[in-house]
C-alpha positions in Angstrom: 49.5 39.4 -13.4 47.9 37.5 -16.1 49.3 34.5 -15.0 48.8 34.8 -11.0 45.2 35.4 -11.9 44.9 31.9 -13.8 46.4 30.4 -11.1 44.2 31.5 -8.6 41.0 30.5 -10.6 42.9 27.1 -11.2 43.4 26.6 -7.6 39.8 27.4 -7.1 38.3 25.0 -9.6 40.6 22.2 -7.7 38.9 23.2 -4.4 35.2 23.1 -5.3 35.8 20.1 -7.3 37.6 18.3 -4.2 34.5 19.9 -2.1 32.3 18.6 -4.2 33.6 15.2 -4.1 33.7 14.2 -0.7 29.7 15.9 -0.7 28.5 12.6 -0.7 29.3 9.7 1.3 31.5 7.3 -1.0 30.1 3.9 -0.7 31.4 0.5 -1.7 35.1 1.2 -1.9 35.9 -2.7 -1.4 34.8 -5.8 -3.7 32.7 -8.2 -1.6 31.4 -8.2 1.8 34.1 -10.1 3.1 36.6 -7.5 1.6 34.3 -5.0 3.3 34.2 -6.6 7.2 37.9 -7.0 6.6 38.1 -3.1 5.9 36.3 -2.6 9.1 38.2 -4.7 11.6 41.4 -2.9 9.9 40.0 0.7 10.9 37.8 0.1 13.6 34.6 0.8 12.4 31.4 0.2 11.8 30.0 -0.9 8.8 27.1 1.1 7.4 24.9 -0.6 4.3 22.1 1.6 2.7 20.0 -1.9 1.7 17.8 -1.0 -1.4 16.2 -2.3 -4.7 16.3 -1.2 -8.0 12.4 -0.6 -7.9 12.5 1.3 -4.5 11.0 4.7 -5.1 12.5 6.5 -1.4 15.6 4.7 -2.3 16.6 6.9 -4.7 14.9 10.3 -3.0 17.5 9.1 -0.4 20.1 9.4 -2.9 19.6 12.6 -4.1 18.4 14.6 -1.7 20.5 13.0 1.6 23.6 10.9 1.1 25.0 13.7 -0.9 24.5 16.3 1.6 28.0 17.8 3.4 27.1 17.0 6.9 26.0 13.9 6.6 29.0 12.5 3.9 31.6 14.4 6.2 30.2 12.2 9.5 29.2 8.7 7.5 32.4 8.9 5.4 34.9 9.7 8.6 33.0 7.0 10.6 31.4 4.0 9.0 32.9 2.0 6.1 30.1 2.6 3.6 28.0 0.6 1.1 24.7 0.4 -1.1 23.9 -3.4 -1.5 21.1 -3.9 -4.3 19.2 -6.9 -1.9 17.9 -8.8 -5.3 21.3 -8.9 -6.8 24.9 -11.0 -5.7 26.0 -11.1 -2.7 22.4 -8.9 -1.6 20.2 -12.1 -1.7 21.8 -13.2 0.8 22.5 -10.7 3.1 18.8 -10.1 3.0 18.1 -13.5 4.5 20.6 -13.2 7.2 19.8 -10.0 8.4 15.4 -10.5 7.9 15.6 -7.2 5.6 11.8 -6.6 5.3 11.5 -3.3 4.1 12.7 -0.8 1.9 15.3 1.3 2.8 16.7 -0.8 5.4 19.7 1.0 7.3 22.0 -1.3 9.2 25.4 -0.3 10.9 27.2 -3.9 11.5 30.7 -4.6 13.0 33.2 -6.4 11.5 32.1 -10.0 13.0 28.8 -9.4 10.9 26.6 -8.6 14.1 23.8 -5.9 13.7 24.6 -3.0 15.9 22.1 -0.6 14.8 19.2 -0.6 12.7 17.0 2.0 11.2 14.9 2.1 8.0 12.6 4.4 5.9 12.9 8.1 4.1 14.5 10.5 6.5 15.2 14.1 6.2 18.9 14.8 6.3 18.5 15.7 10.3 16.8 12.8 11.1 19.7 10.6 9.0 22.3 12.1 10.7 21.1 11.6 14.0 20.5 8.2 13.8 24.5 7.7 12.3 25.1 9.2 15.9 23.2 6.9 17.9 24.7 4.2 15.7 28.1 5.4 16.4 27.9 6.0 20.1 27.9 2.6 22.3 25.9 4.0 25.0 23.0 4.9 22.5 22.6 2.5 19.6 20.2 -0.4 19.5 22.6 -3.1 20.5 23.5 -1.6 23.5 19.5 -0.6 24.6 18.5 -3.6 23.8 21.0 -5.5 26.2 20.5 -2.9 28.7 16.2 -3.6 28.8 17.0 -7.4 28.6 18.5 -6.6 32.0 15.7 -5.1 33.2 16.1 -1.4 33.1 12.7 -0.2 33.0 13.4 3.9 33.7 11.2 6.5 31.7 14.2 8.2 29.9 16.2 4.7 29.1 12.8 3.4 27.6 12.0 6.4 25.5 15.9 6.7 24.3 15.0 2.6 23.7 11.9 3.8 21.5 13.0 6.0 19.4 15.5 3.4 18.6 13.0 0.8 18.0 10.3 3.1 16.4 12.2 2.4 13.0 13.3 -1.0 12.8 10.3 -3.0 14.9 6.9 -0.8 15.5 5.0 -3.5 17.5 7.5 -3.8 20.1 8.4 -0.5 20.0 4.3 0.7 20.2 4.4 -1.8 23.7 7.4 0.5 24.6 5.6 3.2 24.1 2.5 2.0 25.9 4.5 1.8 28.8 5.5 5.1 28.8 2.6 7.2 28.6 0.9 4.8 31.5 3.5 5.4 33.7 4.6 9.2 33.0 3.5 11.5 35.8 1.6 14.8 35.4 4.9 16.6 37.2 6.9 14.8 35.1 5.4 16.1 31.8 6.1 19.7 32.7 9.7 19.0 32.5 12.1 18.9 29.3 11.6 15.0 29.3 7.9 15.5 29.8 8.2 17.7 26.7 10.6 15.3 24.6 8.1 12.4 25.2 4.8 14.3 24.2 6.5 15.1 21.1 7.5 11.4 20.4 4.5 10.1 21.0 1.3 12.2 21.7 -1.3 11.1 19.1 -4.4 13.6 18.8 -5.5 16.2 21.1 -7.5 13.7 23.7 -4.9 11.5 24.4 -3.5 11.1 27.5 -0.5 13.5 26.1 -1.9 15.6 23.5 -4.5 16.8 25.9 -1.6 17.8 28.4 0.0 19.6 25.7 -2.6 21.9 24.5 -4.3 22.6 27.8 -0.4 23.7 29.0 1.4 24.9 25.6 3.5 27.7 27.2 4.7 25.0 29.8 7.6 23.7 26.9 8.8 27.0 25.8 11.6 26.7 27.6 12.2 23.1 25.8 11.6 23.5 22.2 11.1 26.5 19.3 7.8 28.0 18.5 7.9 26.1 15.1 8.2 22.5 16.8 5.4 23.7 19.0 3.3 24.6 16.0 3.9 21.2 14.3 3.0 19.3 17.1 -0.3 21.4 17.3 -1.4 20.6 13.8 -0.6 17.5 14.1 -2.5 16.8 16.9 -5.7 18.9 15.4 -5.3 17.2 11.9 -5.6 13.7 13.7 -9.1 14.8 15.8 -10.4 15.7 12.6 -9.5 12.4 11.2 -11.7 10.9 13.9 -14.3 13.5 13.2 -14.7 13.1 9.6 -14.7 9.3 10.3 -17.6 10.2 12.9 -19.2 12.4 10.2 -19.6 14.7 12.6 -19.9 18.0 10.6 -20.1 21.0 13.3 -17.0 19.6 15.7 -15.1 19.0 12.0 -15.7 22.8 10.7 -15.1 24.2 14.4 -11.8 22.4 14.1 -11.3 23.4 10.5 -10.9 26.9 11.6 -7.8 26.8 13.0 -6.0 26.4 9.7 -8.2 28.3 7.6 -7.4 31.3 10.4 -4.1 31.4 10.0 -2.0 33.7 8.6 0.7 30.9 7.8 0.3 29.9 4.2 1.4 26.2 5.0 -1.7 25.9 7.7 -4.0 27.7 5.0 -2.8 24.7 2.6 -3.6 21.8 5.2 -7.0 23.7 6.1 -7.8 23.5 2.4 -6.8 19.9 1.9 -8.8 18.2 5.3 -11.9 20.4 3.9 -11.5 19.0 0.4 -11.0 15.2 1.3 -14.3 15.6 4.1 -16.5 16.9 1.2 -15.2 14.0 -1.2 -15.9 11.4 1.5 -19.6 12.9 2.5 -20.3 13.1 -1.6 -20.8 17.1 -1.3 -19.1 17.4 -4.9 -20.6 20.9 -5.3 -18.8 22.0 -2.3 -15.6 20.4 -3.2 -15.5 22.0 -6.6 -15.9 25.1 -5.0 -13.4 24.9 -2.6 -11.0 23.6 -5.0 -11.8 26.2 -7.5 -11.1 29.1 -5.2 -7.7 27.0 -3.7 -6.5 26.6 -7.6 -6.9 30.4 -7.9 -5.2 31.0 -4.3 -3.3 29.0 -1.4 -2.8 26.0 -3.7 -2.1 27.9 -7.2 1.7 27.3 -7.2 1.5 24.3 -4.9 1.8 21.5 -7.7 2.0 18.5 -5.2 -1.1 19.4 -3.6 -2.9 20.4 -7.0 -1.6 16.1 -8.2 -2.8 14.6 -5.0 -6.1 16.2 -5.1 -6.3 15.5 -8.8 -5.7 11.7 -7.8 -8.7 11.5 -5.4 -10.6 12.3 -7.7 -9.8 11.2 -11.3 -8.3 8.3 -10.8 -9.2 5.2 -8.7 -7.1 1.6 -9.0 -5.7 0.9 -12.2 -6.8 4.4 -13.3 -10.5 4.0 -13.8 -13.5 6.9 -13.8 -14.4 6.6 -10.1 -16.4 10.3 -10.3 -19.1 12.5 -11.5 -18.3 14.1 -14.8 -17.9 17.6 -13.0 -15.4 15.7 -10.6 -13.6 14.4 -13.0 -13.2 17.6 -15.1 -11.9 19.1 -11.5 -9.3 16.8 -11.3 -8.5 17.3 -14.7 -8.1 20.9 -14.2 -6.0 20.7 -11.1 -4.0 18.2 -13.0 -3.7 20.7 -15.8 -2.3 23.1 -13.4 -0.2 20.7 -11.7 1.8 19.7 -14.9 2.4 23.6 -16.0 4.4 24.2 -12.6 6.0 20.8 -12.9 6.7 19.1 -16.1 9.3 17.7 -15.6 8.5 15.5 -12.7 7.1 12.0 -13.1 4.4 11.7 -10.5 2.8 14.9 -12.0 3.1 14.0 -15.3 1.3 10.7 -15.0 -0.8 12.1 -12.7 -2.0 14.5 -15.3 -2.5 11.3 -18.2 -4.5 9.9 -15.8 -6.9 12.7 -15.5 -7.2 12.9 -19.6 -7.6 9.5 -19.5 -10.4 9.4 -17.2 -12.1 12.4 -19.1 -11.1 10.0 -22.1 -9.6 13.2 -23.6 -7.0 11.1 -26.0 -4.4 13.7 -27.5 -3.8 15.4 -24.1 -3.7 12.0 -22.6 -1.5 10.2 -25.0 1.2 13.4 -25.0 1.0 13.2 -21.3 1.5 9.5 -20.9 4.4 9.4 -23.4 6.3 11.9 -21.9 5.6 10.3 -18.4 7.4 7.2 -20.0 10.4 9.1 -20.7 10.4 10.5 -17.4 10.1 7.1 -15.9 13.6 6.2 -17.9 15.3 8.2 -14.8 13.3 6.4 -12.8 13.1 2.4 -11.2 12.4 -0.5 -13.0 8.8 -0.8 -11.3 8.1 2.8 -12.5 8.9 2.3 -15.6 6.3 -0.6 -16.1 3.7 1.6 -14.4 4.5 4.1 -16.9 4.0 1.7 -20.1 1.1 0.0 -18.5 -0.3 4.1 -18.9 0.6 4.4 -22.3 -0.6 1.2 -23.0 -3.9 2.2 -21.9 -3.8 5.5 -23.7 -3.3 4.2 -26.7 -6.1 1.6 -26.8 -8.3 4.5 -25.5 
């Protein structure tokens, strides 16, 4: 009995660990790019190159929190020959001339002879990943293929918005023309339909564009097209970008009208966003009394375990470029505060860390700022090259405080 049991909990040690290796998609399996486009033509597939840098900050998110996840190794692994090419080392510095790599992370899915079949870019949830590997795999839906297909002429609503959400990711002027296009020619019957739905959601802006307005005077209209919460996301969005405009305008009453919407809700995430347009329009109009206060009653309530939130605040107003006071003292003991906070929920994290040096610093607070700043450098060691300057350029600083 004994022995059948140790068996049974060897055999299931073997299983997780062979789970857990294929849970991430196994990249550069051949020696040089030739090696690699040879690999290719012999299994008929694509080939798909994660392009990054060593300095690359969403790089590496991408590596942690995406390329290891089941779905998308299982898909990428079963159909793309796979590889991470640093594009400042070897054979990289090259392949970033050929192929015009601009940006950081650039996604291209090439075929054997070298020609770009797809291309995609930037941090991506795991969805959002895995559906552009499906567009890159099918024939009748990657770029290649749209691209030929509106060089011919085809000019129909759906091809174009299939073509821009393509394009969206790889080239934003042409794809913003695209998208021009579409909105001027959509009909008001053809917005009440699961297209009509699929292209206000791509590309409605604020609440008085030509799409957003449609949306929220007929938000029932879609149900039958989409989930409450994608309806609900599309609605702040749309009400976060008016307020933009409004706060811009400095136009107080239509702003705190708007405001109300989030601060409303019963939805902690909408209580947070209501909290964080209020606090950046009473930074920008100088109302530092009434940012304190809201910031003091958010630190003690929606925001008190939200240590992103607490850091990104905390940089608006203790820090400016290159870590100078930009504030009033009672700002910049705010942002020390919410810093403070910040760093208790999250110590271990980087961003936070620094964040926090950076608001002793500006308070010129030295013990606090030189314990934060030196463990922010040994944070950065997990970190890029480029963070790891930043972070001794802090402690630098600290120390000459």
């Amino acid at each position: 009995m004994k022995k059948i049991f140790i068996t049974i909990m060897l055999l299931n040690v073997a299983i997780a660990f062979k789970a857990s290796a294929q849970d991430e998609i196994k990249f550069n399996q051949t020696a040089t790019w030739s090696d690699t486009k040879a690999k290719a033509a012999g299994e008929g597939k694509l080939i798909f190159v994660d392009c990054y840098t060593s300095w690359c900050a969403p790089c590496k998110w991408m590596d942690k929190n995406v390329f290891t996840d089941t779905k998308v190794a299982g898909f990428f692994n079963k159909n793309f020959i796979n590889a991470k090419i640093d594009m400042e080392k070897g054979e990289g510095v090259e392949l970033r001339k050929k192929y015009s790599i601009q940006s950081f992370p650039t996604f291209l899915f090439i075929n054997d002879k070298g020609e770009v079949i797809h291309r995609t870019g930037s941090k991506m949830s795991v969805e959002e990943f895995l559906e552009e590997g499906k567009k890159a795999a099918d024939p009748k839906k990657n770029l290649s293929f749209l691209s030929q297909k509106y060089s011919e002429g085809a000019r129909d609503l759906p091809f174009l918005l299939d073509y821009y959400l393509v394009l969206n990711k790889s080239d934003r002027g042409n794809a913003d023309k695209i998208a021009k296009g579409i909105v001027d020619g959509i009909s008001a019957q053809q917005l009440n339909t699961e297209f009509g739905w699929k292209t206000i959601k791509a590309l409605a802006k604020s609440e008085s564009d030509k799409l957003g307005a449609h949306f929220m005077a007929n938000q029932t209209a879609f149900n039958n097209w989409s989930k409450q919460e994608e309806r609900d996301q599309l609605k702040d969005r749309l009400i976060t970008n008016t307020m933009y405009g409004l706060m811009r305008g400095n136009n107080e009453q239509s702003f705190m009208d708007k405001l109300a919407h989030f601060k409303k809700s019963d939805k902690i995430d909408r209580k947070k966003q209501g909290v964080m347009l209020e606090a950046e329009y009473y930074l920008s109009a100088g109302r530092n009394d009434d940012y304190i206060k809201l910031t003091s009653a958010a630190l003690n309530n929606e925001l008190k375990n939200d240590a992103e939130k607490l850091s990104f605040l905390s940089r608006k107003t203790s820090r400016g470029k290159g870590g100078n006071d930009v504030g009033a003292p009672a700002l910049l003991q705010q942002g020390y505060l919410m810093a403070k906070r910040a760093v208790e929920l999250e110590p271990e994290d980087y961003s936070i860390q620094s964040t926090f040096a950076y608001a002793c610093l500006a308070m010129k607070n030295k013990p606090e700022a030189l314990a934060a700043a030196k463990k922010s450098r040994i944070l950065a060691d997990a970190e890029t090259s480029k963070i790891q300057k930043l972070a001794q350029e802090l402690l630098d600083k600290v120390e000459a405080l």
